[in-house]
N, C-alpha and C positions, 0 to 999 in steps of 0.2 A: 653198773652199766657196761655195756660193751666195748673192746676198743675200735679205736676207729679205722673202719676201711672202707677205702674210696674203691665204689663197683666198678669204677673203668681205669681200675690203676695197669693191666693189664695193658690197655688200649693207651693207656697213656707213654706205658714204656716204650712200647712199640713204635708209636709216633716222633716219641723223642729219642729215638735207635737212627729212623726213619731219615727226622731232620738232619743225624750225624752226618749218616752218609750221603746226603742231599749237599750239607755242607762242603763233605770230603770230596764227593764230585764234582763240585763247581772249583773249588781250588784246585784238581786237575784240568778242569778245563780252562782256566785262567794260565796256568803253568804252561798250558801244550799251546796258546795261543798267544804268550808272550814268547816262546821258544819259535814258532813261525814267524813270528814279526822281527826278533834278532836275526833270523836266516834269510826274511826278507832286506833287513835294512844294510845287510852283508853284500847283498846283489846288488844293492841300489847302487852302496860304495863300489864296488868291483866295476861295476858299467862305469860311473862319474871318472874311476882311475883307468880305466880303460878309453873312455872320450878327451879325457886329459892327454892322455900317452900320445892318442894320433895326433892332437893337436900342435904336441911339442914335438911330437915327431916329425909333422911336415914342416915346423919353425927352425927345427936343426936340420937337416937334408934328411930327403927323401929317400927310406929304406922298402925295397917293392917289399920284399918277405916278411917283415915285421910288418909293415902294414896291411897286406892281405891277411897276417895273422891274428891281427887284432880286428880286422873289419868281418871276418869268420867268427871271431868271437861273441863280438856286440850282439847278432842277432841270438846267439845260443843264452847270455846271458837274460835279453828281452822275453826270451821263451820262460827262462827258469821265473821270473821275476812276475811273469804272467800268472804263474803254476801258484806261484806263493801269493801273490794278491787274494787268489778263488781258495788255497789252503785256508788263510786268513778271514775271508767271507765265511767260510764254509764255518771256520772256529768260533768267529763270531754269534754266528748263529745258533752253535752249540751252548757256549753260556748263559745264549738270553735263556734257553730252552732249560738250562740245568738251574739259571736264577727262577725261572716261573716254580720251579718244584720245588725251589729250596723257600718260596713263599707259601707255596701252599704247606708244606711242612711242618713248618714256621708257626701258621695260623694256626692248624688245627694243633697243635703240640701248647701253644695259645690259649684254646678255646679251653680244652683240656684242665690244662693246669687253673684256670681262672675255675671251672667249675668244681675241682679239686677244692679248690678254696673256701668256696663258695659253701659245698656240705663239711669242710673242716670247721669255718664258722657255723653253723648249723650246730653240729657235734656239739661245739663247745657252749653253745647256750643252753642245748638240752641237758649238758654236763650241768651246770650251771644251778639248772631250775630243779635237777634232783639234789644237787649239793644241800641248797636253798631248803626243801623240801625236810630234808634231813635235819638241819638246824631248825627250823621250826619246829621239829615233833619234840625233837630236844628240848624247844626251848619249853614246849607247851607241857611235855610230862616231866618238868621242871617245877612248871608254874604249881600244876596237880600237889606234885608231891608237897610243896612248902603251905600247901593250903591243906592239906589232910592232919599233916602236922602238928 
């Protein structure tokens, strides 16, 4: 009998090549959107010791220069922290986008393999039933012979 090969092993490599770098994208995008979220939670801090400072600033005496320096700050910070919020959005929506293809990947690399399966069992019962086959003739020009005898 023949050995065995699955017709869409091909198609199956492919898929599961496919799914790799479905995977390997989405772990970039996980990476580059955990990376804006430190840089965001950097501004959040930077504002909060910045709002601290004026506070303790006008509790200790009143400095005009530092505190115009800091009250020029707040808003540039409020800007950055805006930019990183919509960074973050935007990431966000990159992963759902790179998780949707790492399921469909996923499925058909899935499907695949299942039907792989499916005519590997196939294979092996047709192995099976000529093995079978075979032992029979044996047994039967067995039988023949000890009756000729």
């Amino acid at each position: 009998m023949k050995p065995f090969k699955f017709r869409l092993q091909t198609k199956l490599n492919i898929a599961s090549r496919e799914e790799q770098l479905a995977k390997e994208e989405m772990q970039l995008r996980v990476r580059e959107r955990d990376r804006i979220q430190t840089e965001l939670e950097e501004i959040i801090d930077k504002q909060l010791e910045m709002e601290q400072s004026i506070k303790q600033l006008m509790q200790e005496g009143f400095c005009v220069d530092k505190y115009l320096l800091f009250n020029d700050y707040i808003p540039v910070l409020k800007e950055c922290r805006t930019i990183k919020e919509e960074d973050l959005a935007r990431a966000e929506h990159h992963i759902e986008s790179a998780r949707i293809i790492l399921i469909e990947k996923t499925r058909e690399t899935q499907t695949l393999s299942k039907l792989r399966e499916k005519e590997w069992y196939i294979y092996l019962q047709e192995l099976q039933k000529e093995e079978q086959k075979v032992i029979d003739e044996i047994a039967i020009n067995s039988h023949y012979r000890k009756n000729l005898v």
